[in-house]
C-alpha positions as CSV (number, residue, x, y, z in Angstrom):
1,X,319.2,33.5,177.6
2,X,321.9,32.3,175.7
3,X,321.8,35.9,173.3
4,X,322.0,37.4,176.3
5,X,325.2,35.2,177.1
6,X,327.4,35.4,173.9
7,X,325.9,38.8,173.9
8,X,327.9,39.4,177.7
9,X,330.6,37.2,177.3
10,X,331.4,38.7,173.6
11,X,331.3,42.0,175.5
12,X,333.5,41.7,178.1
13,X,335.8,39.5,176.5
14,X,336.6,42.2,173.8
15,X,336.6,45.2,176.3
16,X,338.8,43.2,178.6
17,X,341.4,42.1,175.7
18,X,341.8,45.6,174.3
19,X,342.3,47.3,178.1
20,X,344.6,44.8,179.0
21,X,346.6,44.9,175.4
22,X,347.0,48.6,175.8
23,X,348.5,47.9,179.0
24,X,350.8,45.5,178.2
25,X,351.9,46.6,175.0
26,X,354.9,47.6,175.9
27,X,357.0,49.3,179.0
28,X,355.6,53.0,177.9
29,X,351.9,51.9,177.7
30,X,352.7,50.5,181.4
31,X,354.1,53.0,183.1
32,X,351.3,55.4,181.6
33,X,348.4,53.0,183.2
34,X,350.9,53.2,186.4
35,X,351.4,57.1,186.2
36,X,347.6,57.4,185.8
37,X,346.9,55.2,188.7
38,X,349.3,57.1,191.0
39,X,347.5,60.6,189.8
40,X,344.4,59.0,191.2
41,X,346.1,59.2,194.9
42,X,344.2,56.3,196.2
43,X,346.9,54.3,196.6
44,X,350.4,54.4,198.4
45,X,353.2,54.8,196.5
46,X,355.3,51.4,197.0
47,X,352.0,49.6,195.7
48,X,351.3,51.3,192.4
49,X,353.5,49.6,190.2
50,X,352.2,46.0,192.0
51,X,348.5,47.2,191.4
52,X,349.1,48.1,188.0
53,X,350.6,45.2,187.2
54,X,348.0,43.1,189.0
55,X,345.2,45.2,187.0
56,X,346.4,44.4,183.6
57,X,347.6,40.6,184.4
58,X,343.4,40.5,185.6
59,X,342.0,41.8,182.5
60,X,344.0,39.5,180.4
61,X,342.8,36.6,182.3
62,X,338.9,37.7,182.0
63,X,338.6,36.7,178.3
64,X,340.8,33.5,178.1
65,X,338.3,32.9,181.0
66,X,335.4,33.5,179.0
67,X,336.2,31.7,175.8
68,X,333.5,29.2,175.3
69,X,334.3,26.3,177.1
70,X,331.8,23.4,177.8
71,X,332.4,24.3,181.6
72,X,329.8,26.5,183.0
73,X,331.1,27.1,186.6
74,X,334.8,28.6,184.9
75,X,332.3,30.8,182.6
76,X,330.8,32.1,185.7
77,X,333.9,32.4,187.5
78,X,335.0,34.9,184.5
79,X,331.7,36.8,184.6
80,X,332.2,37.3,188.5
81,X,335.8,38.1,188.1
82,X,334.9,40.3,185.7
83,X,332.0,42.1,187.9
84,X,334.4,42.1,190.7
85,X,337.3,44.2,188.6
86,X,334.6,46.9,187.2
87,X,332.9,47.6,191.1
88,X,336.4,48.4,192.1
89,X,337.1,50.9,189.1
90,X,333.0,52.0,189.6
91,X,334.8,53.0,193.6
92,X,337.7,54.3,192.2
93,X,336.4,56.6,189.7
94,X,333.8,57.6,192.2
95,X,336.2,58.2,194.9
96,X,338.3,60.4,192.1
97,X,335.2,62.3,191.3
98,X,334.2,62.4,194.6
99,X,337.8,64.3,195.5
100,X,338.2,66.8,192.5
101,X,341.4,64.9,191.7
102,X,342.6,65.7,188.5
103,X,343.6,62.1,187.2
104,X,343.2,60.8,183.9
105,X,341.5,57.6,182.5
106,X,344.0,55.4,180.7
107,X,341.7,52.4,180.8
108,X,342.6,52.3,177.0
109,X,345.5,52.9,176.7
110,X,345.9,56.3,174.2
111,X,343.3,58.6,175.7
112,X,344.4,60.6,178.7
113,X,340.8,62.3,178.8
114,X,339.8,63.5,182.8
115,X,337.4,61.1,184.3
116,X,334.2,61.8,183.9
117,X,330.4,60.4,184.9
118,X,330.9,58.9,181.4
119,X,333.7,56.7,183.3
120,X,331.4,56.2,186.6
121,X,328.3,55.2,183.7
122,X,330.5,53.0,181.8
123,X,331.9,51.2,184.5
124,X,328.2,50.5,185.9
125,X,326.4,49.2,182.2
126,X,329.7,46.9,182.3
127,X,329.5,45.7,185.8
128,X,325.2,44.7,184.6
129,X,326.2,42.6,182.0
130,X,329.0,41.0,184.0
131,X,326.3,40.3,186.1
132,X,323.9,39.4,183.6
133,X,326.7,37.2,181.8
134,X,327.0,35.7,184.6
135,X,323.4,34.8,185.4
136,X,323.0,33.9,181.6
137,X,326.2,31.1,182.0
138,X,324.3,29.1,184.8
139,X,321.4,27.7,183.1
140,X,321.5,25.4,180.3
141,X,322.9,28.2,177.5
142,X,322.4,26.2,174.0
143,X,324.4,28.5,172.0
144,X,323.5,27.6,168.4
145,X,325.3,29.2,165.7
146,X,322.6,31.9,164.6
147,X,322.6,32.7,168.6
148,X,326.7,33.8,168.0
149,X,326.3,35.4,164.7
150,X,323.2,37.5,166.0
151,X,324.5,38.1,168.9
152,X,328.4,38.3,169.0
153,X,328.1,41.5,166.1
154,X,326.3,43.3,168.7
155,X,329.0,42.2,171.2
156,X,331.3,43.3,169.3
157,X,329.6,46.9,168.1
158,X,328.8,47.6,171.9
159,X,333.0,46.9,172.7
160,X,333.5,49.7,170.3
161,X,331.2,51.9,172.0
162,X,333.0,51.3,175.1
163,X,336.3,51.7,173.8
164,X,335.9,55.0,172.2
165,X,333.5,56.2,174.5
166,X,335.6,59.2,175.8
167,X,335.8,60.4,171.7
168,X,332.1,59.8,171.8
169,X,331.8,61.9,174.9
170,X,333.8,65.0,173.7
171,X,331.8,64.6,170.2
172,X,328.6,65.3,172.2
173,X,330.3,67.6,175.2
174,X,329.0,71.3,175.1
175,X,331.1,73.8,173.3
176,X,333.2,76.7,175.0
177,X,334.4,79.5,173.0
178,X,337.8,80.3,173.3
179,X,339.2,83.0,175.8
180,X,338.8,86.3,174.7
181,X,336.0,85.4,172.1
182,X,332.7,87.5,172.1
């Protein structure tokens, strides 16, 4: 179990730290994430700006949560935090999908790639390990050193993955010709 938990909390610490750095990196960044939440039209005006802010303020908090402290119940408390953030983007992307709506995903930051089922996917495997982090943090973990350097490479390999995933995505998307071609 405890691979399994530095495995999670390496994870969604790092996926949590770079969405909520490229959200608060400065005013532009911001309003993007805001602009890209009001595209979604789930939400009433006067709130955006409040839920954006909330949103990025959340995902900060998820990985000072889940540094390794000798506290189980605030690690779990992260990992359920952490689950509870990524079921409400699973709805929201699902509602967006669900709707046609052409908004984009500016979960980090730089991309302003459509949603996708790669989005919906994502948001799922994530919202697993929260839950498997979370499970993992309420037995007796034992973390040894060889448990973090096996496990927090992979961690860390796996945030990449995530990151980049919408690169990774158009990499592997079908090609269209152009207009007019053949």
């Amino acid at each position: 179990m405890s691979y399994l938990l530095v495995f999670c909390r390496c994870l969604l610490a790092l996926v949590f730290l770079a969405s909520a750095a490229s959200k608060l990196r400065g005013p532009t960044a911001f309003r993007a994430f805001a602009d890209s939440l009001r595209m979604m039209r789930l939400l009433p005006e006067r709130v955006v700006v409040p839920v954006a802010a909330a949103v990025a303020v959340t995902e900060a908090v998820v990985p000072v949560l889940l540094v390794p402290l000798p506290i189980a119940a605030v690690t779990t408390a992260a990992f359920t935090v952490a689950a509870a953030l990524l079921a409400t983007f699973t709805v929201a992307v699902a509602a967006v999908l669900d709707r046609g709506t052409p908004a984009s995903c500016r979960c980090f930051g730089g991309t302003a790639a459509s949603f996708g089922r790669h989005h919906l996917a994502r948001n799922v495997v994530l919202s697993v390990f929260a839950g498997i982090g979370a499970y993992a943090s309420l037995g007796d973990p034992a973390v040894t050193t060889r448990t973090v350097v096996l496990a927090a490479p992979l961690g860390a390999v796996a945030t990449l993955i995530v990151i980049r995933l919408d690169d990774l995505a158009a990499l592997f998307a079908p090609l269209t010709p152009p207009r007019g071609f053949g």
